[in-house]
C-alpha positions as CSV (number, residue, x, y, z in Angstrom):
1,X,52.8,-14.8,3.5
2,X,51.9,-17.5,0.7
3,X,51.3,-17.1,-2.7
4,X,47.3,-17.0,-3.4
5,X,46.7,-20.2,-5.5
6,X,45.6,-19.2,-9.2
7,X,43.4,-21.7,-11.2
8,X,45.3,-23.5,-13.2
9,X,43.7,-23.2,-16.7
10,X,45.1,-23.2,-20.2
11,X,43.6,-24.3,-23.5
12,X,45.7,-25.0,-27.0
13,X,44.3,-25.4,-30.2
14,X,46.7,-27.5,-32.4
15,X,46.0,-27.7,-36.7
16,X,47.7,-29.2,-38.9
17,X,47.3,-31.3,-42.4
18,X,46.4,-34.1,-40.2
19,X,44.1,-32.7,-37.3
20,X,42.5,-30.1,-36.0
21,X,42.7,-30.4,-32.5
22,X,40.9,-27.4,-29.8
23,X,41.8,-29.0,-25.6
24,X,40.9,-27.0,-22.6
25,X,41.9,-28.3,-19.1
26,X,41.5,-27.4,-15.8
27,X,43.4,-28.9,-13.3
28,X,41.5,-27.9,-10.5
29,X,38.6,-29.2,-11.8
30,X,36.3,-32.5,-10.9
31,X,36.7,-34.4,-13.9
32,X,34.3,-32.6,-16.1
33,X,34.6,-34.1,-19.8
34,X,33.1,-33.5,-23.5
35,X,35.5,-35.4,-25.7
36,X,35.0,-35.8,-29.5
37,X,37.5,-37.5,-31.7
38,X,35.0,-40.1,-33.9
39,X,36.8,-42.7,-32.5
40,X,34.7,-43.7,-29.9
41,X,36.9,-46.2,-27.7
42,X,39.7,-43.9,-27.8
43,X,37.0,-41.0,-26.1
44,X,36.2,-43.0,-23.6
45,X,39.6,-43.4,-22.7
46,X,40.1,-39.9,-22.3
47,X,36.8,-39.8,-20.3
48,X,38.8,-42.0,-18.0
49,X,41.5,-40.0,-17.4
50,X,39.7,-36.9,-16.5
51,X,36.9,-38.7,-14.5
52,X,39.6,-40.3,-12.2
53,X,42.5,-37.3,-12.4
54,X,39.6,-35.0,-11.8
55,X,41.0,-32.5,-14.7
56,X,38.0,-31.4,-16.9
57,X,39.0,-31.7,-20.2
58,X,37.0,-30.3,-23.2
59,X,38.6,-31.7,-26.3
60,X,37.3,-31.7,-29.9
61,X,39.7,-33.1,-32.9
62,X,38.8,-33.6,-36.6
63,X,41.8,-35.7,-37.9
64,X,42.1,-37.8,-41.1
65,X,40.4,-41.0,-40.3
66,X,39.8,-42.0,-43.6
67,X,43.4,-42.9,-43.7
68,X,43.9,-44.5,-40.3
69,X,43.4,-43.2,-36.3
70,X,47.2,-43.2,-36.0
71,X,47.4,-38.7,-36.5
72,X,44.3,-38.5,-34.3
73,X,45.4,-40.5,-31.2
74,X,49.0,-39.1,-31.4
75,X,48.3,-35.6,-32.1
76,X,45.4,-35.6,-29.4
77,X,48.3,-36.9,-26.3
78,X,50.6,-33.7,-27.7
79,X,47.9,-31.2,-27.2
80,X,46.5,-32.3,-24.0
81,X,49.9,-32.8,-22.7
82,X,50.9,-29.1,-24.0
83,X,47.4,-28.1,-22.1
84,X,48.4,-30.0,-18.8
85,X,52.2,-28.2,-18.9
86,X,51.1,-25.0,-19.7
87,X,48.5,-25.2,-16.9
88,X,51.0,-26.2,-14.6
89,X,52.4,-22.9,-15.4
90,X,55.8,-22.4,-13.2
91,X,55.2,-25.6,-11.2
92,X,55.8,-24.1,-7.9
93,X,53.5,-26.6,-4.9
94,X,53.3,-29.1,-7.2
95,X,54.1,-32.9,-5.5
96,X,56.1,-33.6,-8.5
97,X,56.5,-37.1,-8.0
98,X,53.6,-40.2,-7.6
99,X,53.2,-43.6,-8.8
100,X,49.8,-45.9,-8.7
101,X,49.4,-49.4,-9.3
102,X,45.6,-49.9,-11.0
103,X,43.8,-53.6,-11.3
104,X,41.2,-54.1,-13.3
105,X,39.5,-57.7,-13.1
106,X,42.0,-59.8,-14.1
107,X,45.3,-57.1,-15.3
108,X,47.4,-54.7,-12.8
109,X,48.9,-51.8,-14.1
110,X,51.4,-49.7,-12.2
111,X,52.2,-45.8,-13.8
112,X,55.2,-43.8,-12.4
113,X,55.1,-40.1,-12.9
114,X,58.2,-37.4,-12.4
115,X,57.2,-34.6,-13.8
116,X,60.5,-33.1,-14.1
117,X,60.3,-31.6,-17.7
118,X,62.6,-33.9,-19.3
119,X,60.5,-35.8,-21.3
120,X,61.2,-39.7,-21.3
121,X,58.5,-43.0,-21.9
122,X,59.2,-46.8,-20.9
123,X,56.3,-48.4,-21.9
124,X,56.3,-52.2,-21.1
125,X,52.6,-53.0,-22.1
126,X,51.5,-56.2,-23.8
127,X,47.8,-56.1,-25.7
128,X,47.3,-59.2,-27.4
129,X,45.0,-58.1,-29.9
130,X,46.3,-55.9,-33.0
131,X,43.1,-54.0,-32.8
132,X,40.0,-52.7,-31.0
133,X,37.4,-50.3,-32.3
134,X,38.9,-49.6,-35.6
135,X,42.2,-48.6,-33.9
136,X,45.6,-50.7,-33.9
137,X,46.1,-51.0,-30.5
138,X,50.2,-50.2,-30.8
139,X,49.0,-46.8,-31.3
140,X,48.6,-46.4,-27.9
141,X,51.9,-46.3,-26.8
142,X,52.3,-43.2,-29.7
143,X,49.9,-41.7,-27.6
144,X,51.6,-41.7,-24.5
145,X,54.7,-41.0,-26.0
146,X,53.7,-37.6,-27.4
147,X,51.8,-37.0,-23.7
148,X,55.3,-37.6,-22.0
149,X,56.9,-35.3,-24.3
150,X,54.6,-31.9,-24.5
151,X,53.8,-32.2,-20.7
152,X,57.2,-32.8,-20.1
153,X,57.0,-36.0,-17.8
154,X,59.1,-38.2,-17.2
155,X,56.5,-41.2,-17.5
156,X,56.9,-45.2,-16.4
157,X,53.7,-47.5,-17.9
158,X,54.1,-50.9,-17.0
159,X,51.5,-53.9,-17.2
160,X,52.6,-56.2,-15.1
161,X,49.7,-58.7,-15.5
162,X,46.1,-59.1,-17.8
163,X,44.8,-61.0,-20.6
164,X,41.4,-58.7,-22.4
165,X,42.9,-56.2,-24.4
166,X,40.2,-53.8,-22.9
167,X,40.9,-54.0,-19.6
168,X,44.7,-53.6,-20.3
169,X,44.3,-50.5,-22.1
170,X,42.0,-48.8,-20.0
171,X,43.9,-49.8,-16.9
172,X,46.8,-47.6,-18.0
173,X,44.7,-44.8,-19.1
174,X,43.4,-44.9,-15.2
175,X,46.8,-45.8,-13.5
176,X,47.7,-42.4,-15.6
177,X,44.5,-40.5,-14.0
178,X,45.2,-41.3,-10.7
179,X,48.9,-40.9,-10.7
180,X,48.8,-37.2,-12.6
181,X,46.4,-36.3,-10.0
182,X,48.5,-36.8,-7.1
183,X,51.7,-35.3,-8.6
184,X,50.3,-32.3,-9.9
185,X,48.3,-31.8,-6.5
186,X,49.3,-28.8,-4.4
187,X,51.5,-29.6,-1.1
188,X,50.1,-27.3,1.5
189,X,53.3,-27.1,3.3
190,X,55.4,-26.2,-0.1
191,X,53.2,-23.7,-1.7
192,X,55.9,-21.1,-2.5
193,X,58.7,-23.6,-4.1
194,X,59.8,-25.8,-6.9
195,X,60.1,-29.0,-5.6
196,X,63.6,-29.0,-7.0
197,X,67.1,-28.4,-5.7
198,X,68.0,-26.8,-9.4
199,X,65.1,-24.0,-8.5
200,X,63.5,-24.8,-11.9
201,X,61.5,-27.9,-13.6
202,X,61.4,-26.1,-17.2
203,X,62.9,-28.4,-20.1
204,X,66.5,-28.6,-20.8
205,X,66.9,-27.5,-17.2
């Protein structure tokens, strides 16, 4: 007999001196969204990734703009990434592994997701502009880096061609969407195991 499949739900709320950050998620969802951050590009970006990973994501984050979006956009990839591995819960179905390769116009992104709970970013992206929307654009990668870590993937973002800034950006935020959805999909045939020989996918494991 198979495990019954529990909704896999979870929600942290994340304050500090910086931000005040309240995510819920639900991975089973169908990419359900209401994201506030008053920094509007960086929303739709997150928009993006639950429209096209289909996890609703209800996210609200008061951080300290008036000094610069830096504590915002990293502190809002740990606690959706902390939301996404707790929801995960023990792991036990999951695909584990997927990769996608995303064009937009004129730029191709390819992702690569393990998630294997040991926490690791390469991220060869380009953007040629410093800034878009009030935000320095290297903040990005911060923002994937602190993703990797508090879901605990092991997480490959390479653009491998593009020229707008835009499109660049919101290519990997996609190629992240549609790559999370198929490794944290449930293999029918494997309901009832870790995909991994060690029995476990927790951290330091």
């Amino acid at each position: 007999m198979t495990r019954q499949i529990k909704t896999r739900v979870s929600s942290v709320h994340r304050k500090t001196n910086e931000t005040n950050i309240i995510v819920k998620v639900n991975l089973d969802g169908n990419g359900k969204n209401h994201v506030s951050t008053d920094l509007p590009f960086f929303d739709h970006m997150i928009q993006q990734l639950s429209k096209h990973s289909l996890i609703d994501i209800d996210l609200r984050c008061n951080g300290d703009l008036d000094i610069d979006s830096h504590h915002t956009t990293e502190d809002v990839g740990w606690a959706l990434g902390k939301a996404i591995n707790d929801a995960l819960g023990d792991k036990k179905g999951i695909k584990r592994y997927s990769f996608s390769y995303l064009p937009m116009d004129e730029c191709l992104t390819r992702c690569c997701v393990d998630i294997s709970g040991r926490p690791w970013l390469v991220w060869n992206v380009f953007l040629p502009n410093v800034s878009i929307k009030d935000i320095e654009t290297d903040i990005f990668r911060e923002f994937f880096q602190s993703f990797s870590q508090s879901a605990g993937l092991t997480l490959h973002v390479e653009n491998i061609y593009g020229q707008n800034t835009h499109h660049i950006i919101e290519s990997c935020f996609k190629s992240l969407a549609i790559t999370l959805r198929n490794a944290i999909s449930l293999d029918l045939r494997n309901l009832d195991t870790v995909p991994s020989t060690k029995g476990t996918l927790s951290r330091n494991k």
